[in-house]
C-alpha positions as CSV (number, residue, x, y, z in Angstrom):
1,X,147.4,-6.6,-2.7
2,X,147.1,-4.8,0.7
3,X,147.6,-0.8,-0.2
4,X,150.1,0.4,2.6
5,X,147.8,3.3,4.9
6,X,148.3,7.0,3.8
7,X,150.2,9.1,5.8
8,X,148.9,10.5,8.7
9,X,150.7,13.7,8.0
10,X,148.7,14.1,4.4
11,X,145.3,14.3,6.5
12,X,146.7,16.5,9.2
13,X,146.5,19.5,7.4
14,X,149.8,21.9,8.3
15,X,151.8,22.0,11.5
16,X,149.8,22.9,14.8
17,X,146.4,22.1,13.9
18,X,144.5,20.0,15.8
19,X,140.9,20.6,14.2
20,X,138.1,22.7,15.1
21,X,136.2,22.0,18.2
22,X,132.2,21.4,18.6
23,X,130.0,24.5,19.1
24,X,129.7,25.9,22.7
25,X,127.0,26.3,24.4
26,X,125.0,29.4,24.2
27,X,127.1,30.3,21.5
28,X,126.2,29.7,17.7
29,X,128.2,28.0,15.3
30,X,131.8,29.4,15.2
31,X,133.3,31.7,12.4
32,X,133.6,29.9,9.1
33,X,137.2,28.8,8.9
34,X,138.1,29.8,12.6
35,X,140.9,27.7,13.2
36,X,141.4,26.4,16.6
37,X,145.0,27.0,18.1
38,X,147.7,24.9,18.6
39,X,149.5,22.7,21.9
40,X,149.9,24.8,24.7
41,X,152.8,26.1,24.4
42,X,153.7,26.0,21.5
43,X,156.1,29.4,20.5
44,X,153.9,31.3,17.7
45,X,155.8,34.1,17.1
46,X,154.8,34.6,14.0
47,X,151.0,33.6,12.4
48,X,149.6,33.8,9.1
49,X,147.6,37.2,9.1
50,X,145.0,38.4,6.0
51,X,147.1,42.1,5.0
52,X,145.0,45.2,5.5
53,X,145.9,48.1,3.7
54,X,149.1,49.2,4.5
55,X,150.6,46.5,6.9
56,X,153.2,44.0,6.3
57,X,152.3,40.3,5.3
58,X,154.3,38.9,8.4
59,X,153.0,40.4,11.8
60,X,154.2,39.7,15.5
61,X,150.7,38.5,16.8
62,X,149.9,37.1,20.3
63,X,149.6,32.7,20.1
64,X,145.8,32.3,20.5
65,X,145.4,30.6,23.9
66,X,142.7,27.1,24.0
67,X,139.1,28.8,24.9
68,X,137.2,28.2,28.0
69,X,134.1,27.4,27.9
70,X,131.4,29.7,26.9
71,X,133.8,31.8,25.6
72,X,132.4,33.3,22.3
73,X,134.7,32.7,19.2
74,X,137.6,34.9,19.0
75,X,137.7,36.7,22.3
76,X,140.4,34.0,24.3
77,X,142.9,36.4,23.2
78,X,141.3,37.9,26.5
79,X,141.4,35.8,28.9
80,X,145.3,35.9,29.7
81,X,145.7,39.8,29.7
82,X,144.7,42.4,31.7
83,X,145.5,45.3,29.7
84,X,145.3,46.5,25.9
85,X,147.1,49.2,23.9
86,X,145.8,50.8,21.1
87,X,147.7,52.8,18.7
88,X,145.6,54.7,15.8
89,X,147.1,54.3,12.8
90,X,147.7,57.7,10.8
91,X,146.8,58.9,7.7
92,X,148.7,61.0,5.2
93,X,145.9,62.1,3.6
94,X,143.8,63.5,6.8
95,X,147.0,65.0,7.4
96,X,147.7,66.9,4.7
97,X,144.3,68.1,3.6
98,X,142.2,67.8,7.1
99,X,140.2,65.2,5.1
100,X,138.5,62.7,8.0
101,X,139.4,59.3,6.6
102,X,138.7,56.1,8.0
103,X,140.1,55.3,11.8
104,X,142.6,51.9,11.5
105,X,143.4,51.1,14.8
106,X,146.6,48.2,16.4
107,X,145.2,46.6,19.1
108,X,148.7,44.9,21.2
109,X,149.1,43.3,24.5
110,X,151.7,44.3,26.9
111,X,153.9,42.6,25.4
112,X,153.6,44.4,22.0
113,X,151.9,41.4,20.0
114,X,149.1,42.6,18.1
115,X,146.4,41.1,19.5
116,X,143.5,42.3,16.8
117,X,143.3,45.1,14.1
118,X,140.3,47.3,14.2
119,X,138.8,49.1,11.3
120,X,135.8,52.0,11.3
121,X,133.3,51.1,8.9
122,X,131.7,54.5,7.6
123,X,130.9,56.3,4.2
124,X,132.5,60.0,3.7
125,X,130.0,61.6,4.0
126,X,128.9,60.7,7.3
127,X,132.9,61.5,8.6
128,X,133.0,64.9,7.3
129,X,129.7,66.0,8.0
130,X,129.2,64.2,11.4
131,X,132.6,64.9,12.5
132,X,132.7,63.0,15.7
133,X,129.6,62.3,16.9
134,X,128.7,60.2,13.8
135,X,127.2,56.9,13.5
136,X,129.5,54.2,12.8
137,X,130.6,50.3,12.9
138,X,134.2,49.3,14.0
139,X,134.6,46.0,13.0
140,X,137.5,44.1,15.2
141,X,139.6,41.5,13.2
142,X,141.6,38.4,14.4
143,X,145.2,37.4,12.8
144,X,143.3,35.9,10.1
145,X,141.4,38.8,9.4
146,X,137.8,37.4,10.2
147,X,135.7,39.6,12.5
148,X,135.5,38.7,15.7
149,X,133.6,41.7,17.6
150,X,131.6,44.5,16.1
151,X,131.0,47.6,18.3
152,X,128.3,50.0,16.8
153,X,127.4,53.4,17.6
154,X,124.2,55.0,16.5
155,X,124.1,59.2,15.7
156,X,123.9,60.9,18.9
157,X,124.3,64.4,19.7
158,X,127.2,65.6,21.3
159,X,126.8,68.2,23.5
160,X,126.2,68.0,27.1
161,X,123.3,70.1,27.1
162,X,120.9,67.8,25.7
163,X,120.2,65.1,27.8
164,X,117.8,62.6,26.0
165,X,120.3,62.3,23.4
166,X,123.3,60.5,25.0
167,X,126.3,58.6,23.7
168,X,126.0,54.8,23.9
169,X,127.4,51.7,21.5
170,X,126.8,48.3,21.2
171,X,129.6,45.1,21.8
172,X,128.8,42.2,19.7
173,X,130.6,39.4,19.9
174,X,130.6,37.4,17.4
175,X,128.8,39.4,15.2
176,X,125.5,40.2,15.5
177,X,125.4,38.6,19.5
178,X,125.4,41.6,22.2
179,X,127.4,41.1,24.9
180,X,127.3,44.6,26.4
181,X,126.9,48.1,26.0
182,X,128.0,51.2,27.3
183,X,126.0,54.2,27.9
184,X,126.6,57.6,28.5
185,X,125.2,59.3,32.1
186,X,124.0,63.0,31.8
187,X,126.6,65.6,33.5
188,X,127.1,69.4,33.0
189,X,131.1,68.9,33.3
190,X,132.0,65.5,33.7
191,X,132.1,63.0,31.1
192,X,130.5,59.8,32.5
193,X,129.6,56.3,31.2
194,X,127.9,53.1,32.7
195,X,129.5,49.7,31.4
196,X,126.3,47.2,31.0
197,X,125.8,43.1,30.5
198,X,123.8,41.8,27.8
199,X,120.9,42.4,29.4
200,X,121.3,45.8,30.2
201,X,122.2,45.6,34.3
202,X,124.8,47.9,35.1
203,X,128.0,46.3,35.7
204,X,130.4,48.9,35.8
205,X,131.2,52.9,35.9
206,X,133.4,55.2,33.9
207,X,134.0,58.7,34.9
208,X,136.4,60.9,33.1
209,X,137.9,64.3,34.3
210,X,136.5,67.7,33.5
211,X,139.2,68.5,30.9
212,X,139.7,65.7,28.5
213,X,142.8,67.0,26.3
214,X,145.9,67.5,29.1
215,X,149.0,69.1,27.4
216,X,152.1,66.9,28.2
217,X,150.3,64.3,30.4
218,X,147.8,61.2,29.7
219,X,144.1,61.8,30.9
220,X,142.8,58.9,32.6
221,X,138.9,57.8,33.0
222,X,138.8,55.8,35.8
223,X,136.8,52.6,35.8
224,X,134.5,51.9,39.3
225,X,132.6,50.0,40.9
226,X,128.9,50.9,40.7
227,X,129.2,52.2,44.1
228,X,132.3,54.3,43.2
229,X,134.0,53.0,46.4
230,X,136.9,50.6,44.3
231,X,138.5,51.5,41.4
232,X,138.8,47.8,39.3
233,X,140.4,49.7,36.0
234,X,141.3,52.7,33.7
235,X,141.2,54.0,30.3
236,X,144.0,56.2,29.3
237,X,144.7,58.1,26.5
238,X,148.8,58.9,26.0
239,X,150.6,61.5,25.3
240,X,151.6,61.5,21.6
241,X,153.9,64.2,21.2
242,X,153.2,68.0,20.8
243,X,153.0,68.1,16.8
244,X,150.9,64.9,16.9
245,X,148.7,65.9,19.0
246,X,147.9,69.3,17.3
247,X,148.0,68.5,13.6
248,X,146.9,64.6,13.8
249,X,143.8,63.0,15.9
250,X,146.1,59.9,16.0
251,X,145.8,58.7,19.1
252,X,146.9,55.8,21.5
253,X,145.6,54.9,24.4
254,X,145.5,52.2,26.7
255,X,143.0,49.6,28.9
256,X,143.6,48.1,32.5
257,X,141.3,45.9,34.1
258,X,141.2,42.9,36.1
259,X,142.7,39.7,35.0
260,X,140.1,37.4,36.1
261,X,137.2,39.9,34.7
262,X,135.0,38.0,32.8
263,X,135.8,37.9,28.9
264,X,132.5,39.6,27.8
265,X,133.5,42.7,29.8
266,X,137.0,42.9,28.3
267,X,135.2,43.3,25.5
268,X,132.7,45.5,26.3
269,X,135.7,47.7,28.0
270,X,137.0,47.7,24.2
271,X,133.9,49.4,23.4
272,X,134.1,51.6,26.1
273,X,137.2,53.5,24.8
274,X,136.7,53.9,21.1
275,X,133.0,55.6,22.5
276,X,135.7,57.8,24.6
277,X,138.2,58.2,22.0
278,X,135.1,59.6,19.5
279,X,133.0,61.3,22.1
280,X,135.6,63.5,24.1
281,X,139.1,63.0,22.7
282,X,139.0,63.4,19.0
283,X,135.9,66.0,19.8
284,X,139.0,68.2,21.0
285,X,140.7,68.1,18.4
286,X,138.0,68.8,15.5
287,X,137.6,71.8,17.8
288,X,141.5,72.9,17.7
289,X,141.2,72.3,14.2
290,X,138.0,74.3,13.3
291,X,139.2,77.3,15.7
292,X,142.6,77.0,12.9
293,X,145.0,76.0,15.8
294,X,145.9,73.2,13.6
295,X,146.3,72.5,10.4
């Protein structure tokens, strides 16, 4: 007796998956469970997410693109946008009480699809005592809710006096593989920042304006050639609102840079503005708030 063949559509696993591809090159293994995307073009509007505190089960996230090659896992989101918008997420508690709580952060293309969710990875003591030059680990999760970059920050000081101390975090991506940092460059007035590779060659500059917190306007940090003669990008922070901005350190802000930059630096410009957001920004408004203009 000759057993008909199973169905193809039993082995096939659900609708749009084609199977996870081979290891790249220079890149270890991909994420246990990383699923590759579907057929270009296929219409995702909506994808299976993992929930994180506080969100919805059914999320508008961007259709994960086919990765080039030598792209690490998780970071073709990248490669077809050339900007980012990142809204803070805020908390009832920290506003009610002025208790620092843990930063959740959207990350969404132009387009408004949420492109990852980030998450600050620090104990409460370190937030309340540190305030915002404390240590921490942002970990940055994909629709599934498996981390894809990590940026870290070590415990620097804060003040612009003490040079030998300077800001600086770490991009990984995946976790545990650098792909860049960002470092802070020593100026009485200015806040400035030098975007580098994985092997610590400048790349890129960031220079910011004297006075960080603008009421009723965004505050720009231009991103520049090492030369400072072309201006490739910026990192914004928006205007929130007047009541948001003095009783919450919710924040959004927002990332341009070329479309053909390479993936590794999209990344690393990631990095770039949450050092921004918890070096300058959100330094303003502990100040606001321990001066009693807020809260």
């Amino acid at each position: 007796i000759v057993k008909n063949p199973p169905d193809k559509a039993d082995d096939m696993g659900p609708p749009g998956y084609i199977g996870c591809p081979g290891p790249q090159a220079g890149y270890p293994v991909p994420l246990a469970g990383y699923a590759s995307p579907g057929p270009a073009g296929f219409p995702v509007q909506h994808q299976p997410a993992a929930s994180h505190p506080g969100e919805p089960t059914q999320v508008s996230w961007m259709p994960p693109p086919l990765p080039p090659a030598n792209c690490p896992p998780g970071l073709e989101y990248l490669t077809q946008i050339d900007q980012l918008l990142i809204h803070q997420q805020m908390e009832l508690l920290e506003v009610l009480t002025g208790f620092e709580t843990r930063n959740r952060y959207e990350i969404k293309n132009s387009l408004g699809q949420r492109v990852y969710f980030a998450s600050e990875d620090t104990d409460c003591c370190t937030r309340n005592c540190w305030g915002p030059a404390r240590p921490f680990a942002m970990r940055i999760l994909d629709n599934l809710g498996r981390e894809v970059m990590t940026l870290e920050r070590p415990l620097r000081c804060a003040c612009c006096c003490c040079p030998c101390c300077l800001q600086e975090i770490e991009i990984q991506a995946p976790p545990g593989v650098p792909v860049g940092y960002v470092t802070q460059i020593w100026h009485p007035c200015l806040p400035k920042f030098t975007v580098q590779n994985e092997r610590r060659e400048d790349v890129l500059r960031i220079s910011g304006p004297c006075v960080a917190c603008s009421c009723c306007a965004d505050v720009h940090f231009e991103v520049k050639s090492l030369d400072d003669k072309y201006v490739v990008g910026k990192i914004s922070k928006h205007w929130t609102g007047l009541v948001r901005e003095l009783f919450t350190d919710a924040d959004n802000f927002g990332i341009q840079f070329p479309l053909d930059l390479d993936v590794k630096m999209k990344a690393v410009m990631l990095g770039a503005c949450f050092l921004i957001f918890h070096t300058v920004t959100e330094g303003s408004y502990m100040l606001r708030r321990s001066s009693g203009f807020s809260g």
